[in-house]
BADOZA-203525 format. One record per residue: residue in three letters; x, y negated, z negated of N, C-alpha, C, O in turn. Coordinates in steps of 0.1 Angstrom, whole numbers, plus 5000, padded with zeros to 4 digits. Layout:
residues N
[rec ALA; [X; Y; Z]; [X; Y; Z]; [X; Y; Z]; [X; Y; Z]];
...
//
This chain:
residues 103
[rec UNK; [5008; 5012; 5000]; [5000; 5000; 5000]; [5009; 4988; 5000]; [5020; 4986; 4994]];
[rec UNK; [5002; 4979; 5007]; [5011; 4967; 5007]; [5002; 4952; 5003]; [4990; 4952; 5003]];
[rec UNK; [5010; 4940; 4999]; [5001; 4931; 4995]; [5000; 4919; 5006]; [5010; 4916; 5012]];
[rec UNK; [4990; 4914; 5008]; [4992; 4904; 5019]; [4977; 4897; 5015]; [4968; 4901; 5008]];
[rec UNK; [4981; 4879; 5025]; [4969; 4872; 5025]; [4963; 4871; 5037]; [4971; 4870; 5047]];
[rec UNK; [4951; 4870; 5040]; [4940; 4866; 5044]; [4945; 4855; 5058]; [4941; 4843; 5055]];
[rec UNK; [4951; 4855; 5070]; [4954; 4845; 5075]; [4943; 4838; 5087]; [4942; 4826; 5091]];
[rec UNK; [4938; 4846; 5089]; [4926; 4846; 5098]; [4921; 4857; 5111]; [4929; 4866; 5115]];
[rec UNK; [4908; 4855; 5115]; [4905; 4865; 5118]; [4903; 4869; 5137]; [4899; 4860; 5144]];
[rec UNK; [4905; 4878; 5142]; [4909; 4885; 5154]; [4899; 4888; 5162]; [4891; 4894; 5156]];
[rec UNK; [4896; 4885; 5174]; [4883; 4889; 5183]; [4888; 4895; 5196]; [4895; 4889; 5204]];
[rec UNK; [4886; 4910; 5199]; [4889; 4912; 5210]; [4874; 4918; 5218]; [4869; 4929; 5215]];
[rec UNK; [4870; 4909; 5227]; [4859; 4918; 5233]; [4859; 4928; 5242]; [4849; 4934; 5245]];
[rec UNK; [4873; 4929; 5247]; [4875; 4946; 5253]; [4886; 4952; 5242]; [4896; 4946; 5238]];
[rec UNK; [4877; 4972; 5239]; [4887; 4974; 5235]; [4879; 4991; 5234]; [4868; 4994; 5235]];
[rec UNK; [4890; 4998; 5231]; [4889; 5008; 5229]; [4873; 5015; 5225]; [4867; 5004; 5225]];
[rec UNK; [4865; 5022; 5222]; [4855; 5023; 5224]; [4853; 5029; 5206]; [4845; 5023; 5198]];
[rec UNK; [4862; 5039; 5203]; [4867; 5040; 5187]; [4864; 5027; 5179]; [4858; 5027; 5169]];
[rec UNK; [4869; 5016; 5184]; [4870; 5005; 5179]; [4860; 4994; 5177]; [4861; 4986; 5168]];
[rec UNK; [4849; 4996; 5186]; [4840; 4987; 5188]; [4830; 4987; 5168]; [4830; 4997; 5160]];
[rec UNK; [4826; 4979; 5165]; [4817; 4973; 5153]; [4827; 4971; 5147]; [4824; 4966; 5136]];
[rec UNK; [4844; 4971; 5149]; [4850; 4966; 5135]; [4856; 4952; 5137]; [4858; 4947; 5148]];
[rec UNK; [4857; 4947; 5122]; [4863; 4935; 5123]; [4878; 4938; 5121]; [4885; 4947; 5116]];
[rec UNK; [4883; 4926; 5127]; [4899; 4926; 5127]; [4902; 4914; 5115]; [4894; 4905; 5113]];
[rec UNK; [4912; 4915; 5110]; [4920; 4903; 5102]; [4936; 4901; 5104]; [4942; 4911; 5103]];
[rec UNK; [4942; 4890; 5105]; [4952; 4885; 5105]; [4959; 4886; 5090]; [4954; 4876; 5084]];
[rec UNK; [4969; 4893; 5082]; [4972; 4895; 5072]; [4987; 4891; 5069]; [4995; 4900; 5068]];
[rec UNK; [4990; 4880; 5067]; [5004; 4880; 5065]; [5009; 4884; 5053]; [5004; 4881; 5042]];
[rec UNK; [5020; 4891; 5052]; [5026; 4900; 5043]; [5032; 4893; 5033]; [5039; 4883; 5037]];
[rec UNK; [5029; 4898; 5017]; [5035; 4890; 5006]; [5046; 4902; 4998]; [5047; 4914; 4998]];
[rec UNK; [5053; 4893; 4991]; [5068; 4897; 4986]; [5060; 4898; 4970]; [5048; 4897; 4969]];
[rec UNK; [5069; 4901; 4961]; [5063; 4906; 4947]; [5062; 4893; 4938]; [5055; 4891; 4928]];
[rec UNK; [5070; 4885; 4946]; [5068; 4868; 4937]; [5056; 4862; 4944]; [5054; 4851; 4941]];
[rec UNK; [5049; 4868; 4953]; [5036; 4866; 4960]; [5043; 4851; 4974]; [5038; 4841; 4977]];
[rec UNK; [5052; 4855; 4977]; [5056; 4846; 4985]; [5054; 4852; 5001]; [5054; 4864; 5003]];
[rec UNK; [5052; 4842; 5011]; [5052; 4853; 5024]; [5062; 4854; 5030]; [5070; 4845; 5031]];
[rec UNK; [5062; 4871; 5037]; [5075; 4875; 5041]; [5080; 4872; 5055]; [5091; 4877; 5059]];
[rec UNK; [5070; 4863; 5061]; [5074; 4856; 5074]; [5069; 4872; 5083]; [5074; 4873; 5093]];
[rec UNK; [5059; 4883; 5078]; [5056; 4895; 5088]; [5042; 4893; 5088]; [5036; 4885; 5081]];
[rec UNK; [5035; 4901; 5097]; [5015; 4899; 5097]; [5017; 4909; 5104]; [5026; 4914; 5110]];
[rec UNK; [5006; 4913; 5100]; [5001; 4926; 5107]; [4984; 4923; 5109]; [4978; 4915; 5102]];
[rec UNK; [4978; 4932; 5121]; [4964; 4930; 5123]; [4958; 4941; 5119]; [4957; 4951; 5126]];
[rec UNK; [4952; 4941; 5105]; [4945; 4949; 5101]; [4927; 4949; 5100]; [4920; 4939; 5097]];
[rec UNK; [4922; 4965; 5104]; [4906; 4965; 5104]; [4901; 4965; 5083]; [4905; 4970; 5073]];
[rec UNK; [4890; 4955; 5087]; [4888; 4953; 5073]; [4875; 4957; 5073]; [4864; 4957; 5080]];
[rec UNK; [4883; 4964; 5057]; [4869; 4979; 5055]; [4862; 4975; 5042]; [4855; 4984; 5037]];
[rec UNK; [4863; 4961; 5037]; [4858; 4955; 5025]; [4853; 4944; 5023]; [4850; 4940; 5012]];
[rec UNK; [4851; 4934; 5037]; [4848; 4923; 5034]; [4856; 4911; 5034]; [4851; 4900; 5034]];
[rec UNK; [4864; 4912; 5033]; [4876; 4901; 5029]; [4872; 4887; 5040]; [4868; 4885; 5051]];
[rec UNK; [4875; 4881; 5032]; [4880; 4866; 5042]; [4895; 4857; 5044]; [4906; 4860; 5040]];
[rec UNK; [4893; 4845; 5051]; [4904; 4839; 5051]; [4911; 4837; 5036]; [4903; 4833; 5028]];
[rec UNK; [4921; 4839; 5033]; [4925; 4831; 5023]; [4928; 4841; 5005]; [4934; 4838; 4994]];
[rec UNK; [4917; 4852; 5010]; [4922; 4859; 5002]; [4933; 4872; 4999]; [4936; 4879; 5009]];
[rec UNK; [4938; 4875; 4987]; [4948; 4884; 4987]; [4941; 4896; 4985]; [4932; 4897; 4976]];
[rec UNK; [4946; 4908; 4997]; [4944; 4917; 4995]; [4952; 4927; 4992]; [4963; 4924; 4985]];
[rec UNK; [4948; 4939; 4997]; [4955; 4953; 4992]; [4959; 4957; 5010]; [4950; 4952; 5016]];
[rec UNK; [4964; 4960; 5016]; [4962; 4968; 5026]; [4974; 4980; 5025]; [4984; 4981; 5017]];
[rec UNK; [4968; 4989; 5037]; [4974; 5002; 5037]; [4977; 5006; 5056]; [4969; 5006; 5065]];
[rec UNK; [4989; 5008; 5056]; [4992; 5009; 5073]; [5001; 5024; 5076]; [5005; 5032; 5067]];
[rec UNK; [5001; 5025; 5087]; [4999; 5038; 5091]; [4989; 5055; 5089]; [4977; 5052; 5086]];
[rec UNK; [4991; 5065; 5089]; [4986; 5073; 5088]; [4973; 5071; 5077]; [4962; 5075; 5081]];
[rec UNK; [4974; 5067; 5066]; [4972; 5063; 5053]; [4962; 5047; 5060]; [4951; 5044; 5055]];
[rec UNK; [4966; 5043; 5067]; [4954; 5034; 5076]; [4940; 5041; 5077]; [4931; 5035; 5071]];
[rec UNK; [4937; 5054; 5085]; [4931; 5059; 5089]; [4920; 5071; 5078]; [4912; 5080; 5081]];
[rec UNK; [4926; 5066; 5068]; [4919; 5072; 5052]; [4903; 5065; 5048]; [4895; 5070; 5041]];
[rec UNK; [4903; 5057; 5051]; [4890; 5048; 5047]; [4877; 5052; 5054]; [4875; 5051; 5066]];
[rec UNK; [4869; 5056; 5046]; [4854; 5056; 5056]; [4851; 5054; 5069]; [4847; 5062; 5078]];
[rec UNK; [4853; 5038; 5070]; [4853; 5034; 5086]; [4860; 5041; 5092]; [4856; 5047; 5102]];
[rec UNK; [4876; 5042; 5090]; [4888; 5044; 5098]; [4888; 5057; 5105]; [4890; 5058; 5117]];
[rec UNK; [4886; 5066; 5098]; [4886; 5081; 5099]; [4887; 5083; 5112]; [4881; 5077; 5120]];
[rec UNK; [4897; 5093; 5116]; [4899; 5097; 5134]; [4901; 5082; 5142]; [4909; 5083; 5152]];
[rec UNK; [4897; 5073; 5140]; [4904; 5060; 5149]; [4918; 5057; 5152]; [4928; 5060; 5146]];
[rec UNK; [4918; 5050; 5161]; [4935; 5046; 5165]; [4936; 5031; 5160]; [4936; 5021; 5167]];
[rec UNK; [4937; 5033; 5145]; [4940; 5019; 5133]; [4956; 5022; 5128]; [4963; 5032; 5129]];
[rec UNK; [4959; 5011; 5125]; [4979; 5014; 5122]; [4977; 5005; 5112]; [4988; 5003; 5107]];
[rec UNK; [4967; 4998; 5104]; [4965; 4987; 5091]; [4948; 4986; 5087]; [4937; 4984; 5093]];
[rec UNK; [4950; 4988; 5075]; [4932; 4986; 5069]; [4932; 4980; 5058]; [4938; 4985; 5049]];
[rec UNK; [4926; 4967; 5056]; [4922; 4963; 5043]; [4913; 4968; 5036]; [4901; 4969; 5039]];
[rec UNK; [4919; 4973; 5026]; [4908; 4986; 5016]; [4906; 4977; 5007]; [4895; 4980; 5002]];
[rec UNK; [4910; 4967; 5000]; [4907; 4962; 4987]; [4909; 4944; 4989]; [4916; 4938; 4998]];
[rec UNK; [4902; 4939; 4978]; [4907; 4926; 4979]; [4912; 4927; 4959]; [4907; 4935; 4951]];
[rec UNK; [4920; 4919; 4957]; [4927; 4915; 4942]; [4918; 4904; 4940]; [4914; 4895; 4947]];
[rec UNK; [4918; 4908; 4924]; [4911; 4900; 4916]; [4921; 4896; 4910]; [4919; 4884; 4907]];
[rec UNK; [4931; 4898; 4905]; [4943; 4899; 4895]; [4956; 4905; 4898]; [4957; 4916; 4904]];
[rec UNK; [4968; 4897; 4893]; [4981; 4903; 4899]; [4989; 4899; 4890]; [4991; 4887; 4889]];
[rec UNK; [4997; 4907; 4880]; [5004; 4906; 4869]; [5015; 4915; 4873]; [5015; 4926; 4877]];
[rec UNK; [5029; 4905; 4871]; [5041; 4913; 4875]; [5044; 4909; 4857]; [5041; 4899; 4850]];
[rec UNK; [5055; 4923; 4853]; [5057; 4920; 4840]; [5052; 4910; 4830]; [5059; 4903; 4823]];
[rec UNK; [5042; 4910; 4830]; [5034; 4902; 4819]; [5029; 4887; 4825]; [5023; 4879; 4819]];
[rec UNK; [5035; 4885; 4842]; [5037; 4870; 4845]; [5021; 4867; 4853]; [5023; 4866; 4865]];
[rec UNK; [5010; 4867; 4852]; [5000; 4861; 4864]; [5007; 4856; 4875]; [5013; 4846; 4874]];
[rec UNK; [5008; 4863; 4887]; [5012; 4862; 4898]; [5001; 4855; 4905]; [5003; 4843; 4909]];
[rec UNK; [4988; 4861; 4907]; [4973; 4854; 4914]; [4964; 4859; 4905]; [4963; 4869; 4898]];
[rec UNK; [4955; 4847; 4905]; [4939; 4850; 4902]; [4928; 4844; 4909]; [4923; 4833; 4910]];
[rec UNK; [4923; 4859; 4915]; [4908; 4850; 4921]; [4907; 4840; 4921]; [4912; 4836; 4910]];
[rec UNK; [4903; 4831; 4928]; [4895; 4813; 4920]; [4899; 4804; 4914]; [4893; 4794; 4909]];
[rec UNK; [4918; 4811; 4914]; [4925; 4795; 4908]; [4934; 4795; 4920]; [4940; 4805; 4925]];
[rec UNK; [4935; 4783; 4924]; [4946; 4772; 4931]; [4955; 4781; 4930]; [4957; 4786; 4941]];
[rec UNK; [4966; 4788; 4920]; [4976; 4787; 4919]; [4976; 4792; 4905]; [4971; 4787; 4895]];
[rec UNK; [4982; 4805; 4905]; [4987; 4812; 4887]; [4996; 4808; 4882]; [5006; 4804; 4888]];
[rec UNK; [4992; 4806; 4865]; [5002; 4802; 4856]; [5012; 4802; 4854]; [5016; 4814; 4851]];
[rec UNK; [5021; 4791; 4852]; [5036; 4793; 4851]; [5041; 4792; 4840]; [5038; 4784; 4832]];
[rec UNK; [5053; 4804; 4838]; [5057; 4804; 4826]; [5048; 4807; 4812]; [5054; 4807; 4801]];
//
């Protein structure tokens, strides 16, 4: 699993036929201090997610685990969105604030 935010979202109207009803998201990849790692990946989102928030995602084989995904040709799936992110005792993110506590 990997952590990433919410960058925006993907419209392709031709496409594989597996593929048709899902949505796509633009997810750019976050580091453990929640910073981004300058990587994105386009992941099908299997939870709702929107711009802006931090999710959970899961790429490769392990992509294709999710209800929706199953037997599809998916390489990234957002399975979760974070409510909370605590690296050794520090609030890294919380839902609905600006910006976690420092120090």
């Amino acid at each position: 699993m990997h952590l990433g935010r919410v960058a925006g979202t993907l419209v392709a109207s031709r496409k594989e036929p597996l593929m048709e009803g899902m949505k796509f998201l633009v997810v750019r990849q976050l580091d453990a201090a929640g910073g981004e790692t300058g990587g994105y990946v386009v992941a099908v989102d299997a939870v709702g997610a929107g711009v802006g928030e931090v999710v959970l995602y899961a790429s490769g084989s392990s992509a294709r685990q999710t209800e929706i995904t199953r037997d599809r040709p998916v390489d990234a799936v957002v399975m979760a969105i974070v409510d909370i992110w605590d690296v050794e005792g520090e609030e890294r993110y919380h839902k609905g604030r600006e910006e976690a506590p420092t120090g």
